[in-house]
BAPAVO-470298 format. One line per 4 residues: number of its first residue (from 1); their letters; for each residue x, y, z of N, C-alpha, C. Coordinates in steps of 0.05 Angstrom, whole numbers, plus 32768, in hexadecimal, padded with zeros to 4 digits. Layout:
<rs>
NUM) A) X:Y:Z:X:Y:Z:X:Y:Z | ...
</rs>
This chain:
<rs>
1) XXXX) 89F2:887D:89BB:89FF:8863:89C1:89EC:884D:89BB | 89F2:882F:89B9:89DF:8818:89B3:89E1:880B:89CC | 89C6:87F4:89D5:89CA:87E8:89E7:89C3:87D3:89D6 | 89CD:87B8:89E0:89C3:879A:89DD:89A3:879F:89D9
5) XXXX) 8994:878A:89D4:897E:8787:89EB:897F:877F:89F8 | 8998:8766:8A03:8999:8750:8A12:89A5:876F:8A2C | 89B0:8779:8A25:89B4:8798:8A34:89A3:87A6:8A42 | 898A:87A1:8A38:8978:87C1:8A38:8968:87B7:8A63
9) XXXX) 8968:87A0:8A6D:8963:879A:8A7D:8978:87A2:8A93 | 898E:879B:8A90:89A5:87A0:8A9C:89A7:87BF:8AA3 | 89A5:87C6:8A92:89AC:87EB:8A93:89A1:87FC:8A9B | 897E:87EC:8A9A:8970:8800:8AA6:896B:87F6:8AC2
13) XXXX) 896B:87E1:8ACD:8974:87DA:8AED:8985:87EE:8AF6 | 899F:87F0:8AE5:89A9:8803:8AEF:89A5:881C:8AF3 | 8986:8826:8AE9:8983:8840:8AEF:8985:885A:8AD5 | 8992:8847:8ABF:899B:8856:8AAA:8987:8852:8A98
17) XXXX) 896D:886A:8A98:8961:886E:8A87:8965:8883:8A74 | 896E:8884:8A5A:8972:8891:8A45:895F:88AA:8A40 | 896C:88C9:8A3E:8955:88DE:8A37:8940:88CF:8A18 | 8950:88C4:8A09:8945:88BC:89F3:8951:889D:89E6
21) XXXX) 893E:888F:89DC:8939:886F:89DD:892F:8865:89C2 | 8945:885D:89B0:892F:8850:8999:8933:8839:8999 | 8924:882C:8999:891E:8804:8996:8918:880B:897A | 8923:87F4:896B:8918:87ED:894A:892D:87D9:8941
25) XXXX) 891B:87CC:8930:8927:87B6:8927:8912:87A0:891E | 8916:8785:8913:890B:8778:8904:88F4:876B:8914 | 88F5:876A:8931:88E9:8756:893F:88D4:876C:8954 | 88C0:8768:8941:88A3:8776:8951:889E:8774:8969
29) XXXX) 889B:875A:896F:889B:875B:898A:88AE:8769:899D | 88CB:875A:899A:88E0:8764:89AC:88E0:8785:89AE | 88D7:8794:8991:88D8:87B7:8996:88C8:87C2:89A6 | 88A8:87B1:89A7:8897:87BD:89B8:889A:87B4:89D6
33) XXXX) 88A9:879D:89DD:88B2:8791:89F9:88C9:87A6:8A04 | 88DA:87A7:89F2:88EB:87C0:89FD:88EA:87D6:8A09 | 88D8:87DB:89F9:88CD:87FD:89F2:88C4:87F5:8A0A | 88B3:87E6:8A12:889F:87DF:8A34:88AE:87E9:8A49
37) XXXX) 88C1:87DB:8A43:88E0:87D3:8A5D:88E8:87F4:8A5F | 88EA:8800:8A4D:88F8:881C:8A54:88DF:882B:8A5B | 88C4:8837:8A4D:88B8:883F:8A5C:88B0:8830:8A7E | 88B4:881B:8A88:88A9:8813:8AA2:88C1:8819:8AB8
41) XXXX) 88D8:8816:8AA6:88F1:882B:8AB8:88F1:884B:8ABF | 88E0:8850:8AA9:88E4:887A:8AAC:88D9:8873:8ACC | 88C6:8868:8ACE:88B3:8869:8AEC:889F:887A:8AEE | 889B:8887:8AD9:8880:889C:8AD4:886B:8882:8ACC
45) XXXX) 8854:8890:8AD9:8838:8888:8AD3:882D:888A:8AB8 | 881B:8878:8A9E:8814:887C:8A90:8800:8890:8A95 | 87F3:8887:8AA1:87DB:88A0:8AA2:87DB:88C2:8AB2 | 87FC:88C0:8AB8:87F3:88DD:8AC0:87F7:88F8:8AAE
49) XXXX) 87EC:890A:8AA2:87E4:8913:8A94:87FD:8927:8A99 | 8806:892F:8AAC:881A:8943:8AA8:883F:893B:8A9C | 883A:8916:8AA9:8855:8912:8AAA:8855:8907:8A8E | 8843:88FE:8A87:8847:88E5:8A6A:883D:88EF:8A53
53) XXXX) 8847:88E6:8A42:8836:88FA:8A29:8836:88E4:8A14 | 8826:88D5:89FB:8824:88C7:89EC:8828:88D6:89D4 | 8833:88CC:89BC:882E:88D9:899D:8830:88C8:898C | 881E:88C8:8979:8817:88AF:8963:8831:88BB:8957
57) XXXX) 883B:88AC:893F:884B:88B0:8931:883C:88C3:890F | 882A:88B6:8914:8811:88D1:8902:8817:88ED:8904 | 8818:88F4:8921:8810:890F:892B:882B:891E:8921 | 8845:890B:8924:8865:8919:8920:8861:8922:88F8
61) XXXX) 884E:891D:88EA:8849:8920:88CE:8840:8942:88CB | 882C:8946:88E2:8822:895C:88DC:882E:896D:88ED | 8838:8966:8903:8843:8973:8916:8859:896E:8916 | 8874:897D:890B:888F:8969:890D:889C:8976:8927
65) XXXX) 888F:8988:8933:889A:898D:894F:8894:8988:896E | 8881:8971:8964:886F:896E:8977:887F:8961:898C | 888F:894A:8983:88A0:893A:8996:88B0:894C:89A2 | 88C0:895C:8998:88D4:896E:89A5:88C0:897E:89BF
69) XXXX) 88AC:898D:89B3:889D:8997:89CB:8895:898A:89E3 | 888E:8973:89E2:8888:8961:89F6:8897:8957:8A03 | 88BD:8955:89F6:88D1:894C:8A03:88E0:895D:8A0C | 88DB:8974:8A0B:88E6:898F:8A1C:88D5:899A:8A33
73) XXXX) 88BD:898C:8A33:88A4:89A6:8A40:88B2:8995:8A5E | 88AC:89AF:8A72:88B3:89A0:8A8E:88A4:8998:8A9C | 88A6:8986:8AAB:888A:8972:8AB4:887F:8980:8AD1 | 8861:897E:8ACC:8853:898B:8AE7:8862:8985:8B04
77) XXXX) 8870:899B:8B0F:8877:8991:8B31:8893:8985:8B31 | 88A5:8984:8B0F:88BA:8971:8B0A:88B4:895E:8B07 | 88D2:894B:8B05:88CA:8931:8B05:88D8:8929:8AED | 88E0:8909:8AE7:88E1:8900:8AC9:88C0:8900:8ABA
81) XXXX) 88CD:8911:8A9D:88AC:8903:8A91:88B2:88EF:8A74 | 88A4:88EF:8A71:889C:88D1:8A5B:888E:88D5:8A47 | 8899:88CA:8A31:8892:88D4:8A0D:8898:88C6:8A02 | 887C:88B5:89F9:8880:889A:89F1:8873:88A3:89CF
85) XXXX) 8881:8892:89BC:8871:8894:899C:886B:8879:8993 | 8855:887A:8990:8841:8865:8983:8840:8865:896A | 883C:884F:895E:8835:884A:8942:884B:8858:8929 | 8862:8851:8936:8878:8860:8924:8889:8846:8911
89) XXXX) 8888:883F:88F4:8892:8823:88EB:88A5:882C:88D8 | 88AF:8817:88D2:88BF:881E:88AE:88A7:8814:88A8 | 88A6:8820:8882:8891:8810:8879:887E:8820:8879 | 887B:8836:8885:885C:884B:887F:8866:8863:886B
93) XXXX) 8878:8862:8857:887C:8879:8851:8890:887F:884F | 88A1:8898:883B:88B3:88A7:8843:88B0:88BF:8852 | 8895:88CB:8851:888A:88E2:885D:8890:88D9:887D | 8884:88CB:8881:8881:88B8:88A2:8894:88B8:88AE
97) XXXX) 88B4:88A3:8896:88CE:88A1:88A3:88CF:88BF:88AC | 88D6:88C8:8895:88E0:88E6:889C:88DB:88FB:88B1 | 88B7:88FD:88B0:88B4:890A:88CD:88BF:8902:88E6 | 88BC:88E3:88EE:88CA:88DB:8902:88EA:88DB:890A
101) XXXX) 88F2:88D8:88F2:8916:88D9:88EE:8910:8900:88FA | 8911:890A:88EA:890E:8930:88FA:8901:8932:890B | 88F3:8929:8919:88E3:892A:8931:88FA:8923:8943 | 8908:8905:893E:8916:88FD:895A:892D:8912:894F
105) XXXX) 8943:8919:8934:8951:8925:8937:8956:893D:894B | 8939:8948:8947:893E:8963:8954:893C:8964:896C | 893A:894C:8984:8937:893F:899A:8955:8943:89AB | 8963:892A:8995:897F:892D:8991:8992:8944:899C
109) XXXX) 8987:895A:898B:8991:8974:8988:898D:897D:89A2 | 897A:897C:89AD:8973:8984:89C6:897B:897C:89DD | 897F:8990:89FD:8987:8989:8A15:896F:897A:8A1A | 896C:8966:8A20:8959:8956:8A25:8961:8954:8A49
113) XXXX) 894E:8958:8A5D:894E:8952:8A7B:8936:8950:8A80 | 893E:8935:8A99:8926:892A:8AA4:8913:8923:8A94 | 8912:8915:8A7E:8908:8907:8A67:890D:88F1:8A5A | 8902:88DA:8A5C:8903:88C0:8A46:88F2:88C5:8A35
117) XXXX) 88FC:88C8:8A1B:88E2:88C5:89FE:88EB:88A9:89F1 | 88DA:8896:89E8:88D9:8882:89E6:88CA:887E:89C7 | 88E4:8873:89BB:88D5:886E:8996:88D8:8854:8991 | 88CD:8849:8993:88C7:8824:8988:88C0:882B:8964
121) XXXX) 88D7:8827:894F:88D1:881A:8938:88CD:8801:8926 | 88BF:87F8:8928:88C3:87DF:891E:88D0:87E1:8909 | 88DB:87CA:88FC:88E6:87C3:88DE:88F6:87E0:88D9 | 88FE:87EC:88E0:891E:87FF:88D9:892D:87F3:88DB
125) XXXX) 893F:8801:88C5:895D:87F2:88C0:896E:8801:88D5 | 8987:87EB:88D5:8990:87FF:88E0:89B3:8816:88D1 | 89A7:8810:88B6:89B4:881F:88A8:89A5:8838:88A6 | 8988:8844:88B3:897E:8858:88AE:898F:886F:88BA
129) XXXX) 8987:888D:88B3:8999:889B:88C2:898A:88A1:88DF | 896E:8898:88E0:8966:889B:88FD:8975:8889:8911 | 897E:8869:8906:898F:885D:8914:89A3:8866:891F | 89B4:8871:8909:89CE:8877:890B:89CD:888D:891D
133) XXXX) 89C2:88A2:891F:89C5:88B8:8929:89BB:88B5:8943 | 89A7:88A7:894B:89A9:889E:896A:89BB:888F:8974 | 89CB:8879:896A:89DA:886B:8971:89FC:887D:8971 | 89FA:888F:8963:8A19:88A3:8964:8A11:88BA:897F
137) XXXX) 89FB:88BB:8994:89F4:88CF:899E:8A04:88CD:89B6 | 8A15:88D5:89C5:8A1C:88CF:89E3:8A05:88CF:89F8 | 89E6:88CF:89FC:89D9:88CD:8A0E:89BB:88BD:8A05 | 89B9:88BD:89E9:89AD:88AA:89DD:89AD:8892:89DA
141) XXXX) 8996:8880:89D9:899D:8865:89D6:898B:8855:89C0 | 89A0:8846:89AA:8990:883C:89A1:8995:8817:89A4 | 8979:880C:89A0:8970:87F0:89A4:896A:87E5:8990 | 8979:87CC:897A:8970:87C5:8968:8968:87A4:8976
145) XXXX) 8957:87A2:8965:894A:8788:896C:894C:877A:8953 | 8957:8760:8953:8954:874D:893E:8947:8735:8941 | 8938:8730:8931:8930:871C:892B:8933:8701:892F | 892D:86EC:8946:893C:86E1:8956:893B:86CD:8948
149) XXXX) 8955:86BC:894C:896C:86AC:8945:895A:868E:894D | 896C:8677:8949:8962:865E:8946:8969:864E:8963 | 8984:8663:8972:898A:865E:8988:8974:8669:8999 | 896B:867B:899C:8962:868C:89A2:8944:8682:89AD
153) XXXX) 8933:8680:8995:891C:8672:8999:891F:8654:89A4 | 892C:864E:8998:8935:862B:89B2:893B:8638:89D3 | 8946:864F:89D3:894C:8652:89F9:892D:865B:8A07 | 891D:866F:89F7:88FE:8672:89F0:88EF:8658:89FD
157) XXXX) 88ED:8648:89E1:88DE:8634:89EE:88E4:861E:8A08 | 88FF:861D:8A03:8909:8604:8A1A:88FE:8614:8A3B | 8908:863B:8A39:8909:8646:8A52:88E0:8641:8A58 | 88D1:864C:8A4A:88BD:864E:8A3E:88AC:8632:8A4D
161) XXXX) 88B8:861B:8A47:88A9:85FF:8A4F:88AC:85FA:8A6D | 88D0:8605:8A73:88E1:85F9:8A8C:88CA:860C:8AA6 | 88CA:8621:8A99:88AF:8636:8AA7:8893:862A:8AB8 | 888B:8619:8A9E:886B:860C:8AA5:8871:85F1:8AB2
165) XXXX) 8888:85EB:8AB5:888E:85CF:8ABF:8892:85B9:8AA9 | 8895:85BC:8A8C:8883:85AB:8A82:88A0:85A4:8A6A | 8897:8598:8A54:88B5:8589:8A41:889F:858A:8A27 | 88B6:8592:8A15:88AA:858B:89F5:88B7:857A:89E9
169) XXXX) 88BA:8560:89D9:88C2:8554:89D1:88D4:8556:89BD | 88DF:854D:89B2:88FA:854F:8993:88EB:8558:8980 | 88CD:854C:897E:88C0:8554:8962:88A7:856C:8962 | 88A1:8576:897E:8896:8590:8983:88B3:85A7:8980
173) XXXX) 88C6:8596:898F:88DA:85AD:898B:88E2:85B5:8975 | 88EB:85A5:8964:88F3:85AC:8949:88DF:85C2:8930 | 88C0:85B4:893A:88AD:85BD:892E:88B1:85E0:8937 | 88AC:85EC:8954:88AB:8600:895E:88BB:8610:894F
177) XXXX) 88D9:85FF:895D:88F4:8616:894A:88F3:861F:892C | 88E7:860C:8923:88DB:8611:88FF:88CB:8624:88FF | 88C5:8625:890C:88AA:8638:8906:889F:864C:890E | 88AC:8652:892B:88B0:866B:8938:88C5:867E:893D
181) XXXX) 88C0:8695:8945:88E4:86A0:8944:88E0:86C1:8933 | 88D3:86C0:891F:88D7:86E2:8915:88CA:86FA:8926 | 88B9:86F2:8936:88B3:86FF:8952:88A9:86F7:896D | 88BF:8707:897E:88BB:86FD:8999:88A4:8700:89A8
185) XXXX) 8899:870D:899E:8878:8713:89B0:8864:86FA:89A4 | 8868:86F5:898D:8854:86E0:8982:8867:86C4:898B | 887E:86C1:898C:8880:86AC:8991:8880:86A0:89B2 | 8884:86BF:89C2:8877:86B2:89DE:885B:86A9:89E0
189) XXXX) 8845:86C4:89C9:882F:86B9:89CE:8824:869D:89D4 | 8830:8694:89AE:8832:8671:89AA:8838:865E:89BF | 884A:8664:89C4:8854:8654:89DE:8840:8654:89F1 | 8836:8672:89F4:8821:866B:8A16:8815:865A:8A07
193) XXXX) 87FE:8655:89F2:87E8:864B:89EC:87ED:8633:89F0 | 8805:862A:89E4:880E:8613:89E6:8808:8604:8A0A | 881E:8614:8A1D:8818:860C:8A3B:87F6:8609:8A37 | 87F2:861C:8A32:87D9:861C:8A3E:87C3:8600:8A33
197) XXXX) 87C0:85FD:8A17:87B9:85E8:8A0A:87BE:85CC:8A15 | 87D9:85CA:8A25:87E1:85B1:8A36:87D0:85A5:8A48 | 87CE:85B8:8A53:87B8:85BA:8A70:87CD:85A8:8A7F | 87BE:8593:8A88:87D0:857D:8AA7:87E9:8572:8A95
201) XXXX) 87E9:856F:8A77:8807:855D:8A72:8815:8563:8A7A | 882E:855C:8A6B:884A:855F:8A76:885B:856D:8A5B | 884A:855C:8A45:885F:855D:8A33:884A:8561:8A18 | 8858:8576:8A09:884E:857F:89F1:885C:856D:89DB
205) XXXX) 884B:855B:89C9:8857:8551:89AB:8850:8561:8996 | 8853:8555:8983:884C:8561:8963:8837:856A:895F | 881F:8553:896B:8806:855C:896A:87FB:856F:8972 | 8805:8578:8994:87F6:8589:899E:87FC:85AD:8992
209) XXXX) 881D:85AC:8987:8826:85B8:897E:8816:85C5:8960 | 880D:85B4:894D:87FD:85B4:893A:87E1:85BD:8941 | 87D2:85B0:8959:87BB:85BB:8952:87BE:85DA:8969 | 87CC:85E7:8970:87CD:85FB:8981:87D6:8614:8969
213) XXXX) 87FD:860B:895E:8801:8625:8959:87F2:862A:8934 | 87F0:8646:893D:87DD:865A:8924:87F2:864E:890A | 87DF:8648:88F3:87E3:8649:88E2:87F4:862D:88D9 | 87F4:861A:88F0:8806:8606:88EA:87F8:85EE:88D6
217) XXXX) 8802:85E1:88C1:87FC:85CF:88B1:87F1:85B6:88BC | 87E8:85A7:88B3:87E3:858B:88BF:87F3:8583:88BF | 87F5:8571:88C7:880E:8555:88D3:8813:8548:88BC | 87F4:8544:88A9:87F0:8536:8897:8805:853D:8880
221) XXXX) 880A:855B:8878:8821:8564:8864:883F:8555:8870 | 8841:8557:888D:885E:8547:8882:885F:8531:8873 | 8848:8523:8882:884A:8506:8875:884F:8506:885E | 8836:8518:8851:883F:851A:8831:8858:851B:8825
225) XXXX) 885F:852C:8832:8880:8538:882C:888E:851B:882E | 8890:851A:883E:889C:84FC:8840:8896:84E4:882D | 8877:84DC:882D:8871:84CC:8818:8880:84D3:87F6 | 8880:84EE:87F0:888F:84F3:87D6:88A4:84EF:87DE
229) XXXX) 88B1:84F8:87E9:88CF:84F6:87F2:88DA:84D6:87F3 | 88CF:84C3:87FA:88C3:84A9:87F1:88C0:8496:87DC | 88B3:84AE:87C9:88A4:84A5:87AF:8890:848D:87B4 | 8885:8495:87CC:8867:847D:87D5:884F:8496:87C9
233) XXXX) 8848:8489:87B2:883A:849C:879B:8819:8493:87A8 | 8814:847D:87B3:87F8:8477:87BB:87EE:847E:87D4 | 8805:847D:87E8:8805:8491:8806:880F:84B0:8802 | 8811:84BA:87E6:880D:84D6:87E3:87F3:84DA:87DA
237) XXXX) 87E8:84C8:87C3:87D2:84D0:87C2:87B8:84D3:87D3 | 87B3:84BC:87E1:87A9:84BE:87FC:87A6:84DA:8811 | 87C3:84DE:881B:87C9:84F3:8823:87C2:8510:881E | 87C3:8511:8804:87C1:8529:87F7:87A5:8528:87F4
241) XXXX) 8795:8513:87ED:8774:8516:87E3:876C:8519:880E | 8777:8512:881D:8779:8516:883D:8779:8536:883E | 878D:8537:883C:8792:855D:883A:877B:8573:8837 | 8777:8569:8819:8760:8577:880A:873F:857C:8816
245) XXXX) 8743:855D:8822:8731:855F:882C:8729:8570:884B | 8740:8577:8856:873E:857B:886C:8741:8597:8865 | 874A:85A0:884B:8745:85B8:8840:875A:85CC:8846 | 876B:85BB:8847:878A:85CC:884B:878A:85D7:8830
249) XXXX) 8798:85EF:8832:879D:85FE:8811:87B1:85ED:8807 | 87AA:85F4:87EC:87B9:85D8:87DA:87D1:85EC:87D1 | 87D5:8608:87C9:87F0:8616:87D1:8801:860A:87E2 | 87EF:8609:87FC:8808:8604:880F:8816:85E7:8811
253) XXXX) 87F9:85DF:8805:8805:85B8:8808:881C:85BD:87EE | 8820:85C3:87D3:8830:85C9:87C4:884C:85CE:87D0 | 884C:85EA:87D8:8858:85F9:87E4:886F:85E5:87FC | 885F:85DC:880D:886F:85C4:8820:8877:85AB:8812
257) XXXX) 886F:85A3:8800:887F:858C:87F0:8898:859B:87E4 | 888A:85B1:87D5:88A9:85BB:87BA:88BD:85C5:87D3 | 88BE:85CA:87F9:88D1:85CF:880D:88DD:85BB:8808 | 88CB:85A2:880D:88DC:858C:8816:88EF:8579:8801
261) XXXX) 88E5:8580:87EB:88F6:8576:87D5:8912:8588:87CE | 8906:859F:87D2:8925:85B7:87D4:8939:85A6:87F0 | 892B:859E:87FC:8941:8598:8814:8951:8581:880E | 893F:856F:8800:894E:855C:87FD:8964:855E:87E5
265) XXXX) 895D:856D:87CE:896C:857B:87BB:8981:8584:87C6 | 8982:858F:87DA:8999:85A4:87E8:89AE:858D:87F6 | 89A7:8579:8803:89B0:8560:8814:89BB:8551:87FB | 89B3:854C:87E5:89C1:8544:87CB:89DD:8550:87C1
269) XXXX) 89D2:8567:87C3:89F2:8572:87BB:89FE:8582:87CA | 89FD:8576:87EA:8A13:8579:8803:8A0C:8598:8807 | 89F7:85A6:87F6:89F7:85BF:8805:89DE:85BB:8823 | 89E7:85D3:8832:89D8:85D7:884B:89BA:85CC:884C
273) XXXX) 89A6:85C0:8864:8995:85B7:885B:8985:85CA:886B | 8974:85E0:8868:8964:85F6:887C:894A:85F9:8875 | 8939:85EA:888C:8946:85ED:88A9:8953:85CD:88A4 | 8961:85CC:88C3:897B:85B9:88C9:8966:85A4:88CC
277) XXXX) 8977:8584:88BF:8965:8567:88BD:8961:8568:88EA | 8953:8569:88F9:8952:855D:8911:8960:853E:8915 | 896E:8538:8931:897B:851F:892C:896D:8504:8920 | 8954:8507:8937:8938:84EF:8935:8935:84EE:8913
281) XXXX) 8937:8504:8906:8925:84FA:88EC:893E:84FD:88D5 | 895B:84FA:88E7:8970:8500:88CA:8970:84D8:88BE | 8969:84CA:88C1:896B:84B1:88B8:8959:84AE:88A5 | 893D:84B7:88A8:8929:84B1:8899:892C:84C5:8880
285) XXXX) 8939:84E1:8886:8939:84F3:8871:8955:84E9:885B | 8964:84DB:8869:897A:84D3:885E:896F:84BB:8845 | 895C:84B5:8852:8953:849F:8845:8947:849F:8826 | 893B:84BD:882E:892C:84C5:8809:8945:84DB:8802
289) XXXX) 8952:84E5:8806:8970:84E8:87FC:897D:84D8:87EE | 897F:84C2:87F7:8988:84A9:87E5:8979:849F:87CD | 895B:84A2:87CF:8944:8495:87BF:8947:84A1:87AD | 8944:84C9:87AE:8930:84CE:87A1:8946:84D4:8788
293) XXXX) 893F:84D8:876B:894F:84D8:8752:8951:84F9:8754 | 8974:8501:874D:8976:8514:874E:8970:8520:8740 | 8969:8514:8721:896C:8523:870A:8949:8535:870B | 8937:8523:871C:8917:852D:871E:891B:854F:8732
297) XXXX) 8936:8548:8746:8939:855F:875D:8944:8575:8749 | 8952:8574:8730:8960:857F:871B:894B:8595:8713 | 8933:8587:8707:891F:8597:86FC:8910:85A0:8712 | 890E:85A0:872A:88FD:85A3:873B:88ED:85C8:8739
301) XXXX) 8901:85D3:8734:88FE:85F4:8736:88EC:85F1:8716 | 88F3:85ED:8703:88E1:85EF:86EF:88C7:85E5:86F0 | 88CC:85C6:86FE:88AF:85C1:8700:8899:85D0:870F | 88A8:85E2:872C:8899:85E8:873D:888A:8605:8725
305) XXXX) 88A1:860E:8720:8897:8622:8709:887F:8622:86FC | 8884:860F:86F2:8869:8600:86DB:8846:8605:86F6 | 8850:85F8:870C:8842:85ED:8715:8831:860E:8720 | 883D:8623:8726:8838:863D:872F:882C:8649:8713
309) XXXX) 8839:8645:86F9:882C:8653:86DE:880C:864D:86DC | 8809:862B:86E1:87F1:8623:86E7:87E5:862A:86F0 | 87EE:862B:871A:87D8:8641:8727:87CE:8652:8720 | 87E0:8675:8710:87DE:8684:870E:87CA:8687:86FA
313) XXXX) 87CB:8677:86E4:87BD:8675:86CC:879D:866A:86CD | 879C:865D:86E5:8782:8651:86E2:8774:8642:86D1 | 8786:862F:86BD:877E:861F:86AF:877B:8608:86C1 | 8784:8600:86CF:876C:85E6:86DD:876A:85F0:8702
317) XXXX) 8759:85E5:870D:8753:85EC:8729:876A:85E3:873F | 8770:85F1:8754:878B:85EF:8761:878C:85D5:8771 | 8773:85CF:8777:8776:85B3:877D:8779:8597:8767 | 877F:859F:8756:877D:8587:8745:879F:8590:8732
321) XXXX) 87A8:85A2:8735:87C3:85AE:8727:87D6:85A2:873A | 87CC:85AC:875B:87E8:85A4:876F:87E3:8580:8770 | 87D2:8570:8773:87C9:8557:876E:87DC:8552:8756 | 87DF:855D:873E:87EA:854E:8731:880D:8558:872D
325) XXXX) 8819:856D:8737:882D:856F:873E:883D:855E:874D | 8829:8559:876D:8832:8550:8784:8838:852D:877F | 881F:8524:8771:8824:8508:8767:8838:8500:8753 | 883B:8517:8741:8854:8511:8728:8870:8514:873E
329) XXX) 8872:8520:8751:8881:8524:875B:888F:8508:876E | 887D:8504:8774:887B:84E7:8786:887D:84D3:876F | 8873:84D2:875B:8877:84BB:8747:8897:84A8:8748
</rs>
């Protein structure tokens, strides 16, 4: 059978823990949060040696009977026991899939009593036949996890802030939703850092947003973006010689202009604009929509082309290639 995930809390309150459990799906985090939730329901102890039993997903390679043995053996004194598998992914192999797909099959096959075995896969489809065949089982359960949605991470952060007491503004929020979301464990992380980074405020903006979450750009690239978007060719150059200096990769400074010109390209010819213009900034983006010449947005994919042959080629240095892209662009 399948459960939600929005399910898997509900069901096991009720007492209904599954002989056998696979979480998998796109969203790393959510598989290994799951996988938590059902082992902390069996009610067995990690550490006791008779009731719980661990198995890498390695060990099902050399041993393809190993799981079955451990999910039949009967537990010291009775009792439910617990059989959890570690380190089991798409992505390591066909050898890997396979042992584990016959490992849980032959599980399947089995009277399974007084036992939860518990398989967290990350990134499985769920066109695999390990999917399918847990999900067709009458006492089986399978858990797919996807990759959370744009609703999703907005109920995240809003629930997330409403928690610490505290408010993020239109332009932290927008920024967040952009940019977080393909996993739930990293994006709660982000978030704590964030509370935490606040300390006594109240309220998180752009800034604090920027200098907290991993990997985020300067502030300085929107501007840019904007300044081309603009065609203010002397507050891009500024900007960009700003950038460089602060030693942002000039890929990425590239990379975020040729976004933002696709967007506006896309707002040109009434197709979708993703991600969505925010309300606060649909006037100003409307604004280089109107400016910018479509026929320059026309060539844009060739130019960017050109501009990547260059990288690749190494005929001039990458700071002085994206410099003169970014400024022809803004011209």
């Amino acid at each position: 059978m399948e459960w939600k995930a929005w399910q898997v809390e509900k069901e096991l309150a009720a007492g209904q823990v599954p002989p056998f459990v696979l979480v998998y799906g796109d969203d790393h985090g959510a598989v290994h949060n799951i996988a938590q939730q059902v082992v902390a329901a069996s009610g067995v102890a990690l550490g006791d040696p008779f009731l719980s039993d661990q198995i890498d997903g390695a060990e099902l390679q050399e041993s393809p009977g190993r799981l079955l043995e451990a999910a039949t053996t009967m537990g010291f004194g009775g009792g439910m026991r617990l059989v959890r598998v570690q380190g089991a992914a798409a992505g390591q192999g066909k050898s890997m899939a396979d042992a584990v797909t016959n490992a849980a099959l032959s599980c399947l096959q089995a009277d399974l009593v007084d036992v939860c075995v518990v398989l967290p896969v990350s990134g499985l489809d769920t066109k695999s036949k390990l999917a399918k065949e847990v999900a067709k089982h009458p006492s089986a359960v399978a858990v797919r996890c996807f990759a959370a949605q744009a609703r999703d991470v907005a109920t995240t952060i809003r629930n997330t802030f409403q928690q610490a007491g505290k408010r993020c503004n239109a332009e932290a929020q927008q920024f967040l939703q952009d940019n977080l979301g393909q996993d739930a464990a990293i994006t709660q992380h982000e978030l704590n850092k964030l509370i935490t980074y606040l300390g006594d405020r109240d309220e998180a903006t752009l800034d604090d947003v920027l200098a907290v979450l991993a990997s985020a750009p300067s502030r300085n690239v929107f501007a840019l973006c904007d300044a081309v978007g603009n065609r203010q060719t002397s507050q891009a150059d500024k900007l960009l010689h700003l950038l460089l200096g602060e030693g942002e990769d000039p890929y990425s400074v590239a990379n975020m202009v040729h976004r933002h010109l696709n967007r506006l390209s896309h707002a040109q010819q009434g197709l979708p604009v993703v991600p969505p213009v925010p309300p606060f900034q649909k006037q100003a983006f409307q604004a280089q929509v109107d400016r910018y010449p479509a026929k320059r947005l026309h060539k844009l994919a060739s130019r960017y082309l050109e501009l990547q042959l260059q990288l690749r080629g190494g005929v001039l240095p990458p700071e002085l290639a994206v410099s003169r892209w970014v400024l022809g662009m803004a011209a």
